[in-house]
C-alpha positions, 0 to 999 in steps of 0.5 A: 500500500502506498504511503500518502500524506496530506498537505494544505493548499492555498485553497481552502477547498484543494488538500494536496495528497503526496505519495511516496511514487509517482502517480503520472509518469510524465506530464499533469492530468487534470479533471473537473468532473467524473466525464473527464476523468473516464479514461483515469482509474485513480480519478474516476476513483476518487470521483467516486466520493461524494463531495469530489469536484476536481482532481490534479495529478502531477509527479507524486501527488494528488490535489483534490478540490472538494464542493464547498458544501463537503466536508475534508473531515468526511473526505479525507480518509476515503481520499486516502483509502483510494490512493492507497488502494489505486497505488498498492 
């Protein structure tokens, strides 16, 4: 499983979620809503959670913007589980 760690951002509703491997292998992905992130199993994935709005991924970490309704207590373990579970 892979090891992840949560850091905060500029933005309230972005946490940056940092493994210890890379997520991309070169480049960023970027996904605003669960229709663009088809062709991703980690971002379909995390899409997947309630209150998900967007995802970004580049080198070893994740950033997830939450809904602002949402809240990063609730989203943060099943943020976690995920990465871990897609980067086992």
């Amino acid at each position: 499983m892979a090891n992840v760690t949560y850091q905060p951002t500029p933005n309230p509703n972005s946490l940056k979620f940092v493994l210890d491997r890379p997520v991309v292998e070169a480049g960023s992905e970027s996904y605003m809503n669960a229709e663009d992130a088809k062709g991703s199993p980690v971002a379909s994935a995390l899409f997947a959670i309630e209150g998900v709005a967007g995802v970004f991924m580049l080198g070893n970490f994740v950033t997830v913007t939450k809904a602002p309704e949402a809240s990063w207590e609730d989203l943060v373990p099943q943020v976690e589980q995920v990465l871990s579970e897609q980067f086992a």
